[in-house]
C-alpha positions as CSV (number, residue, x, y, z in Angstrom):
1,X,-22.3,-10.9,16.3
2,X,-23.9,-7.4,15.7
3,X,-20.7,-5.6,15.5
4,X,-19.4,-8.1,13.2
5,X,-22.1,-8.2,11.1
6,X,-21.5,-4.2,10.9
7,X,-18.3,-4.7,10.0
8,X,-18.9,-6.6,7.0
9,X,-21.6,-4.2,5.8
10,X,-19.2,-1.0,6.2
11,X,-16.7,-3.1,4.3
12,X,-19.0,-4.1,1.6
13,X,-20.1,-0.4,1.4
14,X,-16.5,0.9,0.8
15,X,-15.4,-1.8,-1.7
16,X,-18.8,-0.4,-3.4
17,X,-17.8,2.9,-3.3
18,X,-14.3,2.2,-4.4
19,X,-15.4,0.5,-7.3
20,X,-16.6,3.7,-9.0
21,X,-13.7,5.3,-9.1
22,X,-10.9,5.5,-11.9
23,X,-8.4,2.9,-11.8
24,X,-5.1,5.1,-13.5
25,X,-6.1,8.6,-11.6
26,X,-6.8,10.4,-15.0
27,X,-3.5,9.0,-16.5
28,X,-0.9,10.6,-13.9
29,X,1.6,8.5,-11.7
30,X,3.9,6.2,-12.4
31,X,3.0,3.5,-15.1
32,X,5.0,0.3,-15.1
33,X,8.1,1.0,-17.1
34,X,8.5,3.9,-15.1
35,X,11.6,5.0,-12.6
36,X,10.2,5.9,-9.5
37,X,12.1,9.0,-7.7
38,X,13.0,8.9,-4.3
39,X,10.8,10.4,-1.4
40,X,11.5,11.3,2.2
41,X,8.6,10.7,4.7
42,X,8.2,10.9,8.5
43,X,7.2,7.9,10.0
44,X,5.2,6.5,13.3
45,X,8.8,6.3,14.8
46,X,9.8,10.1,14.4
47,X,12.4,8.9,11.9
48,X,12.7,10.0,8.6
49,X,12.4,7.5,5.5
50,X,14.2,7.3,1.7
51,X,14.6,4.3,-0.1
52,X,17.5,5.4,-0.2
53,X,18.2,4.4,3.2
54,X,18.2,0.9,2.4
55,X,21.4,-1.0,0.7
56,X,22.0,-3.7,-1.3
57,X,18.1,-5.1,-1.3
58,X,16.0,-6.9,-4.7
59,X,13.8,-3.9,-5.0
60,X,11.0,-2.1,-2.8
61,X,7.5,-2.2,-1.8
62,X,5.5,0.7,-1.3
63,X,2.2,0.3,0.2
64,X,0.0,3.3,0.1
65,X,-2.7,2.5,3.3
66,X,-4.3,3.7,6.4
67,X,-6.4,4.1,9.6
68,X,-9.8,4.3,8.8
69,X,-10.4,1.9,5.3
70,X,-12.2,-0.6,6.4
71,X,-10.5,-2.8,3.0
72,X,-7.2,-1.7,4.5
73,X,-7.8,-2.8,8.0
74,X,-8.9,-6.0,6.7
75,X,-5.2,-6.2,5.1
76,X,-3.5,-5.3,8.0
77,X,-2.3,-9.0,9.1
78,X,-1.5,-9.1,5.5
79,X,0.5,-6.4,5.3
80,X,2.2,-7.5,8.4
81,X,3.0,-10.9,6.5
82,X,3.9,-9.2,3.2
83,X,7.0,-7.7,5.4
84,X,8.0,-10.8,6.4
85,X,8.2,-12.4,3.0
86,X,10.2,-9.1,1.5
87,X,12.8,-9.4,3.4
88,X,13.3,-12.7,3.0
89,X,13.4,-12.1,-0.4
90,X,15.6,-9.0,0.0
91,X,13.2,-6.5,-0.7
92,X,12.6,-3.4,1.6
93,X,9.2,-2.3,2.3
94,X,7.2,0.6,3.6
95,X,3.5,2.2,3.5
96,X,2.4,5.4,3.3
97,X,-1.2,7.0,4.6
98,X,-1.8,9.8,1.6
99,X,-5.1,10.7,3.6
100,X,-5.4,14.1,4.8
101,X,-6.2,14.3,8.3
102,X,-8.2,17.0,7.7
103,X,-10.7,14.9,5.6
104,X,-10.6,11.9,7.5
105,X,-9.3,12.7,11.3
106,X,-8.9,9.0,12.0
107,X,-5.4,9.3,9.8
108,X,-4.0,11.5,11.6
109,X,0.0,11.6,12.3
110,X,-0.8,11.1,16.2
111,X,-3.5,7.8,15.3
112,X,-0.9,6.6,13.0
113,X,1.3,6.4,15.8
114,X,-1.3,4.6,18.1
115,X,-2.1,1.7,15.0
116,X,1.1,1.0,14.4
117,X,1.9,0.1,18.3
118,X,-1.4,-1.3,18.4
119,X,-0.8,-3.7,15.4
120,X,2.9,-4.1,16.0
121,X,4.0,-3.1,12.0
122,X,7.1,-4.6,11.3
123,X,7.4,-2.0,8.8
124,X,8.0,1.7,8.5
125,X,4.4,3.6,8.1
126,X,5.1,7.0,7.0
127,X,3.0,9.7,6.7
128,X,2.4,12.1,3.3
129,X,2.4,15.0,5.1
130,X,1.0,17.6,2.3
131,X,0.1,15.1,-0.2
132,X,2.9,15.1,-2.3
133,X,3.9,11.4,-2.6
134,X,1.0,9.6,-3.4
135,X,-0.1,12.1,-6.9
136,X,3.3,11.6,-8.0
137,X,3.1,7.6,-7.7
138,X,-0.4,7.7,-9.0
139,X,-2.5,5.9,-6.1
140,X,-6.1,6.2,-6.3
141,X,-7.2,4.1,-3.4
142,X,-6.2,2.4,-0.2
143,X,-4.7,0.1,-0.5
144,X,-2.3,0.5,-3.5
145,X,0.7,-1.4,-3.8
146,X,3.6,-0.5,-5.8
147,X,6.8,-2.3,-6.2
148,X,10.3,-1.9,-7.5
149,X,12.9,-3.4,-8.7
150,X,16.5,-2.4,-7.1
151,X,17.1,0.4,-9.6
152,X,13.5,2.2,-8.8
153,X,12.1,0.6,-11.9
154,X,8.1,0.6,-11.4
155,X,7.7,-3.6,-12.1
156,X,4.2,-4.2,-10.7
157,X,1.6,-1.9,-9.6
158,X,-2.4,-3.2,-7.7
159,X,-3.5,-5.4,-5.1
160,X,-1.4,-7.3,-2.7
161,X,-3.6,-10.8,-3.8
162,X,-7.0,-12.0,-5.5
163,X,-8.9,-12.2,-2.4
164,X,-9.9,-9.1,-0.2
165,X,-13.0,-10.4,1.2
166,X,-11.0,-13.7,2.5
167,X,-7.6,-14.4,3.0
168,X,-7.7,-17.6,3.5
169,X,-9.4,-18.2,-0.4
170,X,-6.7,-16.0,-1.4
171,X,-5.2,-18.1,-5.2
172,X,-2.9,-15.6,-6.4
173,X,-0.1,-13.7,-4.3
174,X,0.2,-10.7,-7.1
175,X,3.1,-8.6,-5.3
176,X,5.0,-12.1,-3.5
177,X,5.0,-14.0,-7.4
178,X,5.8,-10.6,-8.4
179,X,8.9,-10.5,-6.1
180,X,10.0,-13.9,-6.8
181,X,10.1,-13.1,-10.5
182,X,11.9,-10.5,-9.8
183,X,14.5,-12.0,-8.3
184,X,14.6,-14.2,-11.1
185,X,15.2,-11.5,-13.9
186,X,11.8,-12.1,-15.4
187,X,9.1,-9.7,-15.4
188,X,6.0,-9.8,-13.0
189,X,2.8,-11.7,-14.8
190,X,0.2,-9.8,-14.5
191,X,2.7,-6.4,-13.7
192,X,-0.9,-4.5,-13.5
193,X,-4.0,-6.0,-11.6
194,X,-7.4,-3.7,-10.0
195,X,-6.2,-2.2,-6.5
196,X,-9.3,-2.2,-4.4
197,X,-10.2,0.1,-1.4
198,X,-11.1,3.1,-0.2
199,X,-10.6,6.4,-2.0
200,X,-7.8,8.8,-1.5
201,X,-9.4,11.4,1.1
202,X,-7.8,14.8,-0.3
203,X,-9.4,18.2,-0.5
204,X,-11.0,19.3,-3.7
C-alpha cells in the first residue's frame, strides 16, 4: 500500500512539473500541416527502423516515450493497446526514448532493451541516439504522440486520450478517432490536444 501510495505521489509530482513547461517547444517541430521526413533509429531488437520500411499502411504513429516517466509508465499497457488497434487499422507504429542517458541513466539503450522484454512491446522502441529526432518533430515531453497520414503528412499531434490518471475513465481516444478519421479522408477533430508527461531530459 505504501509503495503504491508512492507511486501516485511521484506521478502526481511529474504531471506537476510537466505542466510548467511549453507546450510547442518555442515554435520548432513539426506543426500539423506539416510533412514529416523520414528517420532511421536503432531499436531494442538491434534492428534498424524507417518508416520507410513499412508498405502499403493508412499512416504512422510515432510515440516519443521512456523508462523512467512515471506518466509514461502509467501508459505502457496503453501503448501496448494502441499497437493493437493500428494495425488493425493499417497504421504502423513505433516510439522513440529522446532521453539522454546521460541525464537520466534509467533510459539507457541497455534498460531499453530490458523494458521492452519486460513489458513484451509489440512495437518497435527505438532509441534517439544523439537527440536528433525528437527537436526536429518538436516533442516537449514524454509522452508525445504524433501521427501521420500515409504520405508523412503531420494529421494529429498530443496525448494518446483524455485520461492519464485513469484509463478506465478515459472518454476520448484522441489518436484511435484520429486514425479512424483518417481512414475515412476527414481530418482528425481536435488534430492538436495538451501532451502531458515528463520533460525531455537533454543537456543544456
Amino acid at each position: 500500500m505504501k509503495k503504491l501510495l508512492f507511486a501516485w505521489l511521484s506521478l502526481a509530482m511529474f504531471m506537476s512539473v510537466a505542466a510548467t513547461y511549453p507546450e510547442s517547444g518555442g515554435g520548432k517541430g513539426y506543426k500539423v500541416g506539416d510533412i514529416a521526413t523520414d528517420f532511421s533509429l536503432k531499436g531494442v531488437d538491434g534492428k534498424t527502423y524507417s518508416l520507410a520500411d513499412y508498405k502499403d499502411v493508412n499512416g504512422y504513429i510515432v510515440v516519443f516515450t521512456c523508462n523512467s516517466c512515471p506518466v509514461s509508465v502509467a501508459y505502457e499497457d496503453r501503448i501496448i493497446e494502441l499497437a493493437e488497434k493500428a494495425k488493425e487499422q493499417g497504421f504502423a507504429m513505433v516510439a522513440i526514448n529522446p532521453n539522454d542517458p546521460d541525464i537520466q541513466p534509467a533510459d539507457s539503450y541497455d534498460k531499453m532493451k530490458v523494458r521492452a522484454k519486460d513489458k513484451a512491446f509489440n512495437f518497435p522502441y527505438l532509441f534517439d541516439e544523439g537527440q536528433k529526432v525528437y527537436p526536429v518533430y518538436g516533442a516537449t515531453r514524454t509522452p508525445h504522440v504524433f501521427l501521420l497520414n500515409k504520405e508523412r503528412r503531420v494529421e494529429y499531434i498530443g496525448a494518446i486520450d483524455d485520461n492519464s490518471r485513469n484509463a478506465a475513465a478515459v472518454k476520448q481516444e484522441y489518436v484511435v478517432n484520429a486514425m479512424k478519421m483518417i481512414k475515412e479522408g476527414k481530418s482528425p477533430d481536435p488534430s492538436f490536444t495538451k501532451a502531458i508527461g515528463c520533460s525531455i531530459k537533454a543537456k543544456a
